[in-house]
C-alpha positions as CSV (number, residue, x, y, z in Angstrom):
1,X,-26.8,126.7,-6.5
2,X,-30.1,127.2,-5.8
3,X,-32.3,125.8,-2.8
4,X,-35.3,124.0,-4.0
5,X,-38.1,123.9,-1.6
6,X,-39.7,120.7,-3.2
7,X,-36.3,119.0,-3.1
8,X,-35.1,119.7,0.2
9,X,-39.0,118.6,1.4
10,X,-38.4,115.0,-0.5
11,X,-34.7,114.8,1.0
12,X,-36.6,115.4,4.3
13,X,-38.9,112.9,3.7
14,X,-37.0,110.1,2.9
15,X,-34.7,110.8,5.5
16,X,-37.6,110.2,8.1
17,X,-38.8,107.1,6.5
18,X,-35.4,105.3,6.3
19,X,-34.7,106.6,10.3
20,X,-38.6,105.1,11.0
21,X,-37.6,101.4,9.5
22,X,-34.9,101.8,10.8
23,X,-36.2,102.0,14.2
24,X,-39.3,100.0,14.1
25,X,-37.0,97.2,13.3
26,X,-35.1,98.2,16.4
27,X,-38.1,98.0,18.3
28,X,-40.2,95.1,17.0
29,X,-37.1,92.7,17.4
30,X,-38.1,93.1,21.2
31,X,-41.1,91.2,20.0
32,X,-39.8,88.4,18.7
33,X,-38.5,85.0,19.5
34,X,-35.8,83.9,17.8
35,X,-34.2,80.4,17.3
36,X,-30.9,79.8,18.2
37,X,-29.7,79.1,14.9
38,X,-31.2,82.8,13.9
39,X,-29.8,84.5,16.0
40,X,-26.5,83.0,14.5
41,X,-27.8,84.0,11.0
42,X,-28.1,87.4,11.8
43,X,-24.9,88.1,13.8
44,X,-23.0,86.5,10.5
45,X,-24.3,89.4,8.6
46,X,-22.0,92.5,9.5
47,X,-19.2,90.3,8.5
48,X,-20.6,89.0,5.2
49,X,-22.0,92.5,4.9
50,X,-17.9,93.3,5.4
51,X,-16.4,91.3,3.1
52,X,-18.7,92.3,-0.1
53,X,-17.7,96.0,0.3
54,X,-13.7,94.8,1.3
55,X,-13.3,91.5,-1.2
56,X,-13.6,94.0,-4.6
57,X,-10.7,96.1,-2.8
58,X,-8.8,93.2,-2.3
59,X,-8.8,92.2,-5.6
60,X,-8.1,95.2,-7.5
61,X,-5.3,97.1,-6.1
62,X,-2.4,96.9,-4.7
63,X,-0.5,94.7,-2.3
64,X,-1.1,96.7,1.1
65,X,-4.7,96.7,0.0
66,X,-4.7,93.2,-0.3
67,X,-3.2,92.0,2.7
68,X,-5.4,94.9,4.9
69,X,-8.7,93.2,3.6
70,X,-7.1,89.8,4.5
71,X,-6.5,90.8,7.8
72,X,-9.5,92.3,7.7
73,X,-11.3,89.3,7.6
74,X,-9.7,87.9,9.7
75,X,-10.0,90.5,12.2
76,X,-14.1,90.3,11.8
77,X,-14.0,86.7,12.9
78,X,-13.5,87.5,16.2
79,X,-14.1,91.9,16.7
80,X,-16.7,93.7,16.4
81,X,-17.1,94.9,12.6
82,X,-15.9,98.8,14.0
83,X,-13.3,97.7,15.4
84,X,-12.2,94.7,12.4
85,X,-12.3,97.5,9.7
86,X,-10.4,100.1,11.8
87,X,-7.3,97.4,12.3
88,X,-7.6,97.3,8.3
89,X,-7.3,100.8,7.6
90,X,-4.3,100.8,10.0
91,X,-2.7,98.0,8.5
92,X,-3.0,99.5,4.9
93,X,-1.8,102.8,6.3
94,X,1.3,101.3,8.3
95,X,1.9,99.3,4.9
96,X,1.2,102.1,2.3
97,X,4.1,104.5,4.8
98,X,6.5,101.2,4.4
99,X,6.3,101.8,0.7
100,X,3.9,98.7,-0.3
């Protein structure tokens, strides 16, 4: 494989342009007022966000896939999404060990 100096120069530059949204949104949220119920919005997100990458897991494997996205979601009611998707990768590891 060969390096290509054009294609490791786009790479690059896409790379700094996703980090720079990513960080002026970081920084012009400090600039904002937000509404109660927004603020609620936007915390519901990494959860949601959760469950659409988790729910097509859930529903097309096995059964200690099935009951680690449930608990899953459960767990993101109340964690943080870190820690909600680390207690379902433990749960389907415990349960895959058990023979499920």
């Amino acid at each position: 494989m060969t390096l290509d100096l054009s294609t490791l120069a786009a790479i690059l530059a896409m790379a700094i342009a996703t980090a720079l949204i990513r960080l002026s949104g970081l920084v012009l949220i400090r600039y904002v007022k937000l509404s109660a119920r927004a603020r609620e919005a936007l915390t519901a997100i990494p959860p949601a966000v959760l469950m659409a990458v988790v729910a097509p897991t859930a529903l097309m494997t096995g059964v200690a896939e099935t009951i680690g996205c449930a608990l899953t979601a459960f767990a993101a009611l109340r964690l943080p999404l870190l820690g909600a998707t680390a207690i379902g990768v433990a749960c389907v590891a415990l349960l895959r060990l058990a023979g499920l």
